[in-house]
N, C-alpha and C positions, 0 to 999 in steps of 0.2 A: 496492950503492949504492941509497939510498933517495929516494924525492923527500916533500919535507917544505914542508908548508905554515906560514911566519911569521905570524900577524895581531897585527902590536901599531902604535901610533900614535907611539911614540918610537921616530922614524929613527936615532938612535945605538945604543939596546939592538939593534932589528930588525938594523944592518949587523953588531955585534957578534957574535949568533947565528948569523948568517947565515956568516959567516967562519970561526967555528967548526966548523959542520955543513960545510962544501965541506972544509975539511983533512981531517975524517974522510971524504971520499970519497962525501957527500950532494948530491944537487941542494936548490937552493931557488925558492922562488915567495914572493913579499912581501905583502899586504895590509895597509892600513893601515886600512883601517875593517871596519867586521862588513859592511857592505853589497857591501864591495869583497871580501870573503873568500870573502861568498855566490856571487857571481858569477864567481870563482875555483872554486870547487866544483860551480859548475854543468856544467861542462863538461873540467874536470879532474879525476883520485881522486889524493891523493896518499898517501901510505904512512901518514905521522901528520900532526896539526897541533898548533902551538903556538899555544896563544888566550890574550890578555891581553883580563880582563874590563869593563875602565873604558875603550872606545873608543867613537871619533864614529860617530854614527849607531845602525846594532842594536848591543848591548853582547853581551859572552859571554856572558853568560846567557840573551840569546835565542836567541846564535847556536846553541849546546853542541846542546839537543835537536834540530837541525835539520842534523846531521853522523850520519848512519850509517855504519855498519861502516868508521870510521874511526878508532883510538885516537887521543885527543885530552889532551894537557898541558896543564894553564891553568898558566900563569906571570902572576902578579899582584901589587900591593901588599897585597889584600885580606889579611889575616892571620888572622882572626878564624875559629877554629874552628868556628863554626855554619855559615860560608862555605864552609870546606874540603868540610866532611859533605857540605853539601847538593847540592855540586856533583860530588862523587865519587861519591853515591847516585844521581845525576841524568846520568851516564854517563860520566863522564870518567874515563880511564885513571890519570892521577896528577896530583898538585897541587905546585908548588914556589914559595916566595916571592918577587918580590924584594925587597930584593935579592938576587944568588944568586951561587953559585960557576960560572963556565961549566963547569967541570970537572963539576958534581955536575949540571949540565942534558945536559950529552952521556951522561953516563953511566944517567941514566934516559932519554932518548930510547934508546940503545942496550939497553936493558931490552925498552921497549915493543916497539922493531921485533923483538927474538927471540921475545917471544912470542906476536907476528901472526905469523912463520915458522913455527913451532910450531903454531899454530893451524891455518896453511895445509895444513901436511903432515900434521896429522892430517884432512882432510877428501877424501873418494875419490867417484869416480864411476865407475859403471860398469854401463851398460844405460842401465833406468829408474829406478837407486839414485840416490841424493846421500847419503852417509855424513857426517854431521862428528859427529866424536868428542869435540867440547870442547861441545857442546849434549848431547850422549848421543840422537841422535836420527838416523832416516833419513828420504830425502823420496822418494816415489814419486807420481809425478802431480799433485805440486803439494800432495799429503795429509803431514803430519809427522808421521813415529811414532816416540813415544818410547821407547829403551831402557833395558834396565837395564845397568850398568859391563859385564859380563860376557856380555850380547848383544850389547855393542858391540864388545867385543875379538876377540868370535868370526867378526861378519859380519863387520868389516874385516879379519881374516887373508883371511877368504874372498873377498871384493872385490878383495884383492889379489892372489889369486890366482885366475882367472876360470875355468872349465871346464875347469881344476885338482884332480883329486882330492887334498883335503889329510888326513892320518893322522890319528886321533884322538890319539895320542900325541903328532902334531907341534901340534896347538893348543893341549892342554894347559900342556905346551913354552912356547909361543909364548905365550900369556895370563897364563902365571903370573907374572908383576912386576904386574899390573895387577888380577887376579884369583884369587888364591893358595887361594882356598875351593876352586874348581871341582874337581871330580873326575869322570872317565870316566862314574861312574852320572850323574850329575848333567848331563853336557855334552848329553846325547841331551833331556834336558826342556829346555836352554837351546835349542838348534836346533829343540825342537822347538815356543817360544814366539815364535822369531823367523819361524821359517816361518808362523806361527798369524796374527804380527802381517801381514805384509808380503803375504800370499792375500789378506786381508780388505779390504787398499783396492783391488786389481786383479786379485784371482781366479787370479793367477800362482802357482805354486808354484819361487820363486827356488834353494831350495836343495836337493840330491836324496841321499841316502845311496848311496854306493858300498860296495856288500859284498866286506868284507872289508879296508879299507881305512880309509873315515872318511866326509867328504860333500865335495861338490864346489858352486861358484856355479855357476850358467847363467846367461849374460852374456843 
């Protein structure tokens, strides 16, 4: 169940929506203006929001850049192409007309939330890691370092499995749908670019080869 933010100013579409998402097993929160949406997200996250851009007070288009790490649908009359672009370039998740099918709205909210789920589960923590794997990046101490696909497949096996010696054979294994290049010679220069990167902001040495075996993380 997801909880889902409405902001549109016609109380018929808004209860319409709204009726929809609860049979699919969704909470809802109403706003009717941008100002009243803001103040809903001040102190609320909800999973997604639906923004309709022609409302009283701040309009979508102010509100839009002012929602983080929120996927956001505008549902709107606007129709016009340059509209679309500008606002899907400008951070929103997807765009639908109306008027609209409720069927073709639930079916891309249930888009969005799989792949913030997705999103979620590829992101790991562990120590003084923050792994997410949809930036291709780690954070240690606040510093972001970025990977390459195949540093990132390799630390999150290893994330995943913490002062775990994992086989060289088993990551291989493990990386190849994501990284199908890698090969045994090549794995030891990848571990050994990620060790390179992740010393340099904190002088740790996160990851240690086991002889005879593969490498292990140190939580």
């Amino acid at each position: 169940m997801a909880k889902i933010l409405i902001t549109d100013d016609d109380v018929n579409i808004s209860d319409m929506i709204s009726e929809a998402l609860m049979n699919e097993g969704h909470s809802v929160i109403k706003a009717y203006s941008g100002t009243e949406a803001l103040m809903v997200l001040s102190h609320s996250k909800p999973d997604l929001v639906l923004l309709d851009l022609m409302l009283p007070g701040l309009t979508g288009e102010e509100i839009l850049p002012k929602i983080k790490d929120i996927p956001v649908i505008i549902v709107s009359a606007k129709a016009d192409i340059s509209d679309k672009v500008g606002l899907l370039m400008g951070g929103a998740a997807d765009y639908i007309t109306k008027p609209f099918n409720i069927s073709e709205l639930i079916a891309r909210v249930a888009v969005q939330l799989r792949q913030k789920e997705r999103s979620i589960s590829d992101s790991i923590t562990c120590g003084e890691l923050s792994l997410c794997c949809d930036r291709l990046s780690v954070t240690v101490n606040d510093s972001e370092i970025q990977l390459t696909r195949t540093e990132c497949a390799i630390l999150k096996l290893l994330m995943q499995n913490p002062d775990v010696p994992v086989g060289k054979t088993t990551i291989l294994d493990k990386i190849s749908y994501d990284t199908p290049d890698c090969t045994e010679r090549s794995l030891k220069q990848h571990i050994s670019n990620i060790r390179h990167k992740l010393s340099a902001v904190n002088g740790r040495d996160h990851i240690e080869a086991v002889y005879g075996i593969g490498f292990r993380f140190k939580s």
